[in-house]
C-alpha positions as CSV (number, residue, x, y, z in Angstrom):
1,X,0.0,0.0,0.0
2,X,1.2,3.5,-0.5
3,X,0.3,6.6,0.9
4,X,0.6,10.1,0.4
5,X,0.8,12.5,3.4
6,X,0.4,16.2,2.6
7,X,1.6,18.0,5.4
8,X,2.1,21.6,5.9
9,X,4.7,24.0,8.3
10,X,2.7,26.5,9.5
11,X,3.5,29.3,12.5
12,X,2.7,28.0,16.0
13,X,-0.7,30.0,16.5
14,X,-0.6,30.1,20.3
15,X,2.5,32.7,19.5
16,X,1.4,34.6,16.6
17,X,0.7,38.3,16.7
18,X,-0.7,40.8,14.3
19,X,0.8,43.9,13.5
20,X,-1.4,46.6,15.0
21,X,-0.3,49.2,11.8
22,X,-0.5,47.2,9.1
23,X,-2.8,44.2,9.9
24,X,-0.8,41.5,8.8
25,X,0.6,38.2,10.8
26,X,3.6,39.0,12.1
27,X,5.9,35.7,11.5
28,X,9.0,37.1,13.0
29,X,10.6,35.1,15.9
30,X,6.9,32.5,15.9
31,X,8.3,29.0,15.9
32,X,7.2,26.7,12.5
33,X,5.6,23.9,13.3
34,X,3.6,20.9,11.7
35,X,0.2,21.7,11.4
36,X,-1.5,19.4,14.6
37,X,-4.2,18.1,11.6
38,X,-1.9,16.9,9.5
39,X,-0.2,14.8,12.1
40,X,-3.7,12.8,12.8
41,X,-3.4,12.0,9.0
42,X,0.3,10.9,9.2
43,X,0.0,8.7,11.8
44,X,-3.2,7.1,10.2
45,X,-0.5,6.4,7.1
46,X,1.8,5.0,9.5
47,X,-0.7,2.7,11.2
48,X,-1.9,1.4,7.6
49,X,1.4,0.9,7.0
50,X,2.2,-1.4,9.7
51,X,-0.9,-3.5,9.2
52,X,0.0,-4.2,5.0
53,X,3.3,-3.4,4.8
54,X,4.0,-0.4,2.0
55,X,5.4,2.8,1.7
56,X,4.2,6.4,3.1
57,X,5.4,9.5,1.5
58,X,5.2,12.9,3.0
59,X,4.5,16.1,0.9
60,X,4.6,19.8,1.5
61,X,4.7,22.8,-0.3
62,X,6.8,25.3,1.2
63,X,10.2,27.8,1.2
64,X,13.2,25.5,2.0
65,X,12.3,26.0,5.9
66,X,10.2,23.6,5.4
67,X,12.5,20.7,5.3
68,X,12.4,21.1,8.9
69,X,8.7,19.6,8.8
70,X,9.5,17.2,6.7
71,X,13.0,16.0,8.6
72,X,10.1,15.4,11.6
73,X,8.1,13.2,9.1
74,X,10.6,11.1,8.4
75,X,11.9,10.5,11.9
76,X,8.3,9.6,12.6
77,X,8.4,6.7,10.3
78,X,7.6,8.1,6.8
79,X,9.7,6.6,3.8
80,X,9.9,9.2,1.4
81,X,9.9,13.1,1.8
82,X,9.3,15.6,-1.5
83,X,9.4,19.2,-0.4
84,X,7.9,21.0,-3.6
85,X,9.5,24.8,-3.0
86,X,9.6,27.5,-6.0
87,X,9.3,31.4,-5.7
88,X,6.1,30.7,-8.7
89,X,4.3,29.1,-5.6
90,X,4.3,32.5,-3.6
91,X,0.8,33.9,-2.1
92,X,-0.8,30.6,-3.1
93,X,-4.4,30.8,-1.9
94,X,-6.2,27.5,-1.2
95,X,-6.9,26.6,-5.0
96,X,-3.4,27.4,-6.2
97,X,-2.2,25.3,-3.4
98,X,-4.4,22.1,-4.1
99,X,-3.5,23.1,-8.1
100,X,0.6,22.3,-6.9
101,X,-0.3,19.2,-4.7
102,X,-2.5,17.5,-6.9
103,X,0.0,17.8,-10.1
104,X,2.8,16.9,-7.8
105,X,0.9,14.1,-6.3
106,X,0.0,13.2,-10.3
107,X,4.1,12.7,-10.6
108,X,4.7,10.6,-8.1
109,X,1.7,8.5,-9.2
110,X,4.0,7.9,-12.6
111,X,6.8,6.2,-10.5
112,X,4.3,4.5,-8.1
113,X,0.6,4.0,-7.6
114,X,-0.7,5.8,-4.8
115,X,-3.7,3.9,-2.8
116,X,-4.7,6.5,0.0
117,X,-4.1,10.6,0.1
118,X,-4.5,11.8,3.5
119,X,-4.2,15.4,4.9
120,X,-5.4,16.7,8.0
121,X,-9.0,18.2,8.0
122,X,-7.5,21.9,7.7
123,X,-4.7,24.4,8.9
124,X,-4.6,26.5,12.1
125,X,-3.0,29.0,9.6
126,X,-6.1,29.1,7.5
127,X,-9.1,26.9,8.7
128,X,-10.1,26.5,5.6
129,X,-10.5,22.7,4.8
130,X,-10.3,23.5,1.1
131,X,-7.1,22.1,-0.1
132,X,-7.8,18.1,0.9
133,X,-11.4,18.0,-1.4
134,X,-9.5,20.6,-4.1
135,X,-6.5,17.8,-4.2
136,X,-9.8,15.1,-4.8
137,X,-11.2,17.1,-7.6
138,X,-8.4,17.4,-9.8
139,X,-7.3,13.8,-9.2
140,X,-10.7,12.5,-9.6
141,X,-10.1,10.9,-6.6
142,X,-13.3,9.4,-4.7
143,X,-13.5,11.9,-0.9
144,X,-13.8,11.0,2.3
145,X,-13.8,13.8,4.7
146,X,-13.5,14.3,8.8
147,X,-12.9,10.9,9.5
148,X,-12.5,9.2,12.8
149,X,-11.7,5.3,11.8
150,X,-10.8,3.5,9.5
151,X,-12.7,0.4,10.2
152,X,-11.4,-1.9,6.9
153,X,-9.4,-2.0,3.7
154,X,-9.7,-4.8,1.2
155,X,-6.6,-4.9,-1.3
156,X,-8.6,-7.6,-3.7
157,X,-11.9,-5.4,-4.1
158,X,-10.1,-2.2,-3.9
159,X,-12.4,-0.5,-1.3
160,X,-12.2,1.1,1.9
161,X,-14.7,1.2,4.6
162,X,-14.5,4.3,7.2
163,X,-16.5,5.8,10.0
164,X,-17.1,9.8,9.2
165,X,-18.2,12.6,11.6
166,X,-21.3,14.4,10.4
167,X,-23.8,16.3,12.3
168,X,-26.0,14.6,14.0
169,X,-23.9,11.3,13.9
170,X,-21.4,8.9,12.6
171,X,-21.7,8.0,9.0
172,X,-20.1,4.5,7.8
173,X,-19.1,4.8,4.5
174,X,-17.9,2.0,2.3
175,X,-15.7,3.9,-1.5
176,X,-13.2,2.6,-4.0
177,X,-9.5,2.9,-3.8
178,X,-8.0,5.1,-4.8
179,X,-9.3,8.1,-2.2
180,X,-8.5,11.1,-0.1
181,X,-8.5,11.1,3.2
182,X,-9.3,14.1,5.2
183,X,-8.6,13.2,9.1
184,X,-10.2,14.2,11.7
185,X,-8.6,15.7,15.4
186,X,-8.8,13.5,18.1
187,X,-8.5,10.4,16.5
188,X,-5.0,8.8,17.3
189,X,-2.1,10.0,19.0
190,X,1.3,10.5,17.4
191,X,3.9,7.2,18.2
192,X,7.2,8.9,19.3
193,X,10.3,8.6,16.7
194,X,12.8,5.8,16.7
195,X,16.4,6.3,17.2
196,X,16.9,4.5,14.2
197,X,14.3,6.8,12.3
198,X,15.4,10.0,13.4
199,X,19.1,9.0,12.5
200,X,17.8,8.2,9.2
201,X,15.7,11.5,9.1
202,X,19.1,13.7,9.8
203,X,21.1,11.8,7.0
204,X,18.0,11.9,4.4
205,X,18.5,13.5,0.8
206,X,15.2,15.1,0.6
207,X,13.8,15.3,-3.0
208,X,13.2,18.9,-4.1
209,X,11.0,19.8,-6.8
210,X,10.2,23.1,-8.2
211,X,7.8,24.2,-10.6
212,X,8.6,22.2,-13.8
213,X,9.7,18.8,-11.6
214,X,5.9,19.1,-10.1
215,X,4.3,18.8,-13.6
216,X,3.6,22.5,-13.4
217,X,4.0,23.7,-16.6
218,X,1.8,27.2,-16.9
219,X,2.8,29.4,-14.1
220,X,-0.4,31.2,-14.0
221,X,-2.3,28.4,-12.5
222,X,-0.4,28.6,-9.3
223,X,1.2,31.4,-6.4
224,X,0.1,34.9,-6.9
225,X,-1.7,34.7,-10.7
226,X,-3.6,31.2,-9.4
227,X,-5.1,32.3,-6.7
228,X,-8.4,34.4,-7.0
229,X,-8.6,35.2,-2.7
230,X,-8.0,38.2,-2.0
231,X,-7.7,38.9,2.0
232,X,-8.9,42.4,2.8
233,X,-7.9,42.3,6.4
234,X,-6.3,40.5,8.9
235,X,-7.1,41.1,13.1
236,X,-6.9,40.1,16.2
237,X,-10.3,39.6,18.2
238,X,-11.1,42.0,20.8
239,X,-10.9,40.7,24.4
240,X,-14.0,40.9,26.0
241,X,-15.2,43.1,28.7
242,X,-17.8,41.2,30.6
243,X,-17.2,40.0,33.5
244,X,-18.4,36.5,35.5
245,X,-21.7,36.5,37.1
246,X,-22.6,35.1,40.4
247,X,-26.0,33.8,41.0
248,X,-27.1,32.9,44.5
249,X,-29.5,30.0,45.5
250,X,-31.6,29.4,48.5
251,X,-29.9,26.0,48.9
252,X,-26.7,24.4,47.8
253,X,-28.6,21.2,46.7
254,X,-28.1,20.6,43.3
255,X,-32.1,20.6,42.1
256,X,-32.3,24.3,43.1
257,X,-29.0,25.7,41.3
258,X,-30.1,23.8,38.4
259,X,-33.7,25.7,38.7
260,X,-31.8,29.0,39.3
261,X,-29.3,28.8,36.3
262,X,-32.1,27.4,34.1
263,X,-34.4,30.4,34.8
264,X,-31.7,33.4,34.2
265,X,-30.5,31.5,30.8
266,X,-34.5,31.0,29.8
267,X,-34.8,34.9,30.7
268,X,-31.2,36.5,29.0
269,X,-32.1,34.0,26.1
270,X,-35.8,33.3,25.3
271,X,-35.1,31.7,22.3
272,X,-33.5,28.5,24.0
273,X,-36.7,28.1,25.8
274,X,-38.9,28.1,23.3
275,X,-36.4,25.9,21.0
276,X,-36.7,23.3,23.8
277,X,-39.8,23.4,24.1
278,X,-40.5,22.6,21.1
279,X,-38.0,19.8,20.8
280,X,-40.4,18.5,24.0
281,X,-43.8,18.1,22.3
């Protein structure tokens, strides 16, 4: 089985700041990291991998800091590692980005038949969740987003069957091979790096591909021209001024704080009390 991770470094959000002139994220001095999704979809690879045997390949598309990411992949257990870097890839929006993912992806496919694509279910950076089903699109590749389990894969009828999160539910789905993946948070936790792999990870020869080695021939369709987006402005939310309120009870016995707190929400917000209500009848 093969499988293709697409992972991407993005600024640890718990340290980013926005410049309070112009707007803009301020990246200076914010530690790179791997965005948390896509390491729920890596170690989904790696498990697959251990059960039938195979190869996993980590992507990203990045400037060359992001062999950094990629370095971490491998020392995690991935095979191969392809960082796809050129300055035409420069203020790719979502569908430039899936645009240079899927053609790479589309190369490697000539060397090797790839079985599963996985990517997280979206960035911290962007929250976007576009770039997994634009990858599916242009691959004609069958989708299978927020998942939470993989409950079977049969090599001989070339399907997959997978528990999805939906509202309201869990969805079992049952597709064809070959698919993308989109994983969901939550849903394994990351094995810790052999001595052996990380070794192997420091000494790697990392393939590098720019523009033409991605199958990228028209430059338009990718970066800056590619990408329709346009961000007007970028902010920091306002901190909130309210303040915690204390509501007092008769009693300390749980029936009459429940009572109390029930009757101040039902009064600040009507509209839950009727929208239970009629959920009652």
């Amino acid at each position: 089985m093969h499988s293709v991770v697409c992972i991407k470094q993005v600024p640890d959000s718990a340290q980013i700041r926005v410049h309070p002139v112009t707007n803009t994220i301020m990246r200076q001095g914010v530690p790179a990291i791997i965005n948390p999704y896509d390491l729920f979809a890596l170690e989904q690879a790696l498990r697959l991998k251990d059960r039938f045997g195979g190869t996993v390949t980590v992507v990203t598309m990045g400037p060359p800091q992001a062999e950094v990411a990629l370095r971490k992949a491998l020392s995690f257990g991935a095979d191969e590692a392809i960082l796809v870097s050129d300055r035409a890839f420069a203020g790719a929006d979502t569908l430039a980005t899936s645009c240079a993912l899927a053609s790479t992806i589309r190369q490697i496919r000539k060397n090797m038949p790839v079985d599963i694509v996985f990517t997280g279910k979206q960035t911290i950076d962007g929250d976007t969740a576009q770039v997994g089903p634009g990858i599916a699109r242009r691959l004609d590749l069958q989708l299978l987003t927020y998942v939470s389990r993989i409950l079977e894969v049969d090599h001989g009828a070339r399907q997959i069957r997978v528990e999805r999160r939906a509202e309201g539910g869990v969805q079992v789905l049952r597709t064809a091979l070959p698919c993308l993946i989109t994983m969901l948070e939550g849903t394994n936790e990351m094995r810790f790096g052999t001595m052996a792999d990380m070794f192997r990870a420091a000494r790697a020869e990392l393939k590098v591909w720019d523009r033409l080695a991605a199958g990228i021939e028209d430059p338009s369709l990718v970066g800056l021209k590619g990408s329709p987006t346009v961000v007007g402005k970028v902010f920091a939310p306002k901190p909130r001024a309210l303040r915690a309120e204390m509501i007092e009870t008769a009693t300390q016995e749980p029936k009459d704080l429940a009572v109390t707190l029930l009757a101040k929400l039902f009064t600040q917000h009507p509209r839950i009390e009727r929208e239970l209500a009629r959920r009652a009848v």
